[in-house]
C-alpha positions, 0 to 999 in steps of 0.5 A: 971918879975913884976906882970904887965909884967906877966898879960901882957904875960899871956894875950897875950898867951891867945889871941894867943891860942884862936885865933889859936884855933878859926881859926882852928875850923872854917877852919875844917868847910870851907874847900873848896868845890872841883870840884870833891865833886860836882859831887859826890854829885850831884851824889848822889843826882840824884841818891836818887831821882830816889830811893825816886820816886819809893818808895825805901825810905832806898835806897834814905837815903843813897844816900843823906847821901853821897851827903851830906858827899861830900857836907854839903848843908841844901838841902840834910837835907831837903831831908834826912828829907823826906826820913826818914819820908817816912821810917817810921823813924819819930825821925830821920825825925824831927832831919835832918829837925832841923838841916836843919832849923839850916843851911838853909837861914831864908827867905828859903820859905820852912821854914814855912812849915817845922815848921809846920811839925816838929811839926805834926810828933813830935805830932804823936810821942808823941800819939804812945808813950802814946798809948803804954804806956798804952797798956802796963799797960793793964791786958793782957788776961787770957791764952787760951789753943788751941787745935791743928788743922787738916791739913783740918782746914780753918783758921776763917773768923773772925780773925783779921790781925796783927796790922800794924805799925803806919803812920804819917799824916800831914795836910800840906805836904811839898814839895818832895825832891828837885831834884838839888842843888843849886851852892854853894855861894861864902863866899864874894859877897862884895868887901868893908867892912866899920866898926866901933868899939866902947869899953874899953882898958886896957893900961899897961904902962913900966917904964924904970929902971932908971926912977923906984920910980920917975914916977906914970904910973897907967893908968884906963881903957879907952873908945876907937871908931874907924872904918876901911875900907877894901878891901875884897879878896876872897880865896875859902872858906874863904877871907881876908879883907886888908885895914887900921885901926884907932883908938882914946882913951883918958888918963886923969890924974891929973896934978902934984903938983894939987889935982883935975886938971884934963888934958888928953893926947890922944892916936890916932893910924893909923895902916894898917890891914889885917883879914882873915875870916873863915866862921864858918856858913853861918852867922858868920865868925871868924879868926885872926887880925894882924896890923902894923903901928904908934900911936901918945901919944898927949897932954904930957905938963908939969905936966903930970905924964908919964914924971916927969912934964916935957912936951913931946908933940907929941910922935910918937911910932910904933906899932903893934897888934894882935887879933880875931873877931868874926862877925854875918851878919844878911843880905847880907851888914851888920854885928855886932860882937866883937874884941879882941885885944892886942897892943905894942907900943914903944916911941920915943922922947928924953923925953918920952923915958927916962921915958916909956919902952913900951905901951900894950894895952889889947881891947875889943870892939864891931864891926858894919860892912857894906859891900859894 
């Protein structure tokens, strides 16, 4: 096997891995929720909250933990959150607050004041930690014998209570638990996605072995654009996005028998797709791409280098290709991400044939999505 066929095939193992890799992760995280995982959790929901209102704050975290072992939700943060700090658990209060700002909408309207109270209990973290530490650096007190009391002997009027723990205050409270959670959304609420896709491709072009030493097939890496239009299909936890997609790339070369007359050839692709996407977060969705369908190598007249000068014309050449996208909505309608992907196409055409083997195609490129 050459060296380029081996880049080729180390490159397409590559993809594969990652893209499996990627797909399972995210599946492990966008399980469908079952209608029995509900009830579980509104369960346990219910039942935290009656313990959280008559001050059984222990009882109320382990409701909540439950209903959100049933349910991943960032209102059960919010709640574990309270339930913590109620408990004098104050470390603990501020991780599932943290968390719960990491997963709860941005335009949640607790948000703000959950901001602030991290920083009001993690304040009161610091003063206790720095109080004990200097008590701890304090001369203790000289050792004081006591003489052992008759049972007749009254306690001192003067001496002090056992210091008790320390409670944190916040000038901003922040709403109690919430009592109810939200129905889970659905991962799409649009129908049709509309992107366009800008980046670079690394073509790596096949001699055939009677045509080895006559032609000079080194291609550069290529500018490409394209878009696509899909339907969206709703499975559970994830959806499917099938529809078409195409793609434009320009291929200079230098004309044979000249120094510097530069001429392009074109390579336009049209290709029906399919892209399964698996909700990773609330925001970001990945998965695998697989496509199938046509390209056309446009532009081959006589002098091209692909075929010993002689002019090919139009090819068509059947193609298929396999990738991964990544993509980050910001807002309910729009989305930007990245793709990466890996083509084959194979030449017909007397002419072309005779010279290329094949046509892959390594891509990376940039998404902007709109749904619809």
């Amino acid at each position: 096997m050459s060296a380029q066929k081996l880049l080729v095939a180390r490159a397409l193992i590559s993809l594969v891995v990652l893209s499996l890799a990627a797909a399972l992760s995210a599946s492990a995280l966008a399980e469908p929720i079952t209608k029995e995982q509900e009830r579980a959790a509104k369960a346990h929901t219910n039942a935290g909250v009656k313990f959280y209102n008559v001050g059984k704050f222990d009882k109320a975290m382990e409701e909540f933990q439950q209903a959100y072992e049933a349910v991943p939700h960032p209102t059960l943060l919010f709640n574990m959150g309270k339930a913590h700090w109620r408990n004098g658990a104050p470390d603990k209060a501020v991780f599932a607050f943290r968390r719960y700002l990491q997963m709860a909408p941005a335009n949640d309207p607790d948000r703000p004041a959950v901001e602030r109270h991290i920083q009001e209990i993690s304040a009161e973290i610091e003063k206790t930690r720095q109080a004990r530490q200097t008590a701890a650096k304090q001369t203790p007190p000289p050792p004081v014998t006591v003489a052992p009391a008759s049972p007749t002997t009254e306690a001192r009027a003067g001496s002090a209570p056992p210091p008790s723990s320390p409670v944190i205050a916040t000038a901003q409270p922040v709403p109690e638990v919430r009592e109810s959670l939200p129905p889970p959304a659905t991962p799409e609420q649009r129908r049709v996605r509309f992107t366009l896709t800008a980046g670079i491709s690394r073509p790596f072009i096949g001699v055939q072995p009677a045509a080895k030493g006559k032609v000079q097939l080194d291609a550069p890496s290529l500018f490409g654009i394209g878009g696509s239009a899909a339907y969206v299909l709703a499975l559970g936890a994830t959806a499917l996005d099938v529809g078409l997609m195409a793609s434009w790339s320009p291929l200079p070369y230098i004309k044979m028998g000249t120094r510097d007359e530069r001429l392009k050839t074109n390579l336009t692709s049209m290709l029906a797709s399919s892209a399964l996407r698996l909700q990773a977060t609330e925001q970001i969705t990945v998965g695998p791409t697989l496509a199938a369908g046509v390209s056309w190598w446009t532009g081959l007249d006589r002098g091209n280098p692909f075929t010993e000068g002689k002019a090919a014309g139009d090819v068509l050449m059947p193609s298929v290709r396999a990738g991964a996208s990544t993509l980050w909505s910001p807002g309910p309608a729009t989305s930007v991400g990245f793709d990466l992907g890996i083509s084959y196409s194979k030449p017909t055409g007397t002419v072309l044939r005779d010279y290329v083997a094949d046509v892959v195609r390594l891509e990376a490129s940039f998404v902007l999505g709109l749904a619809l």
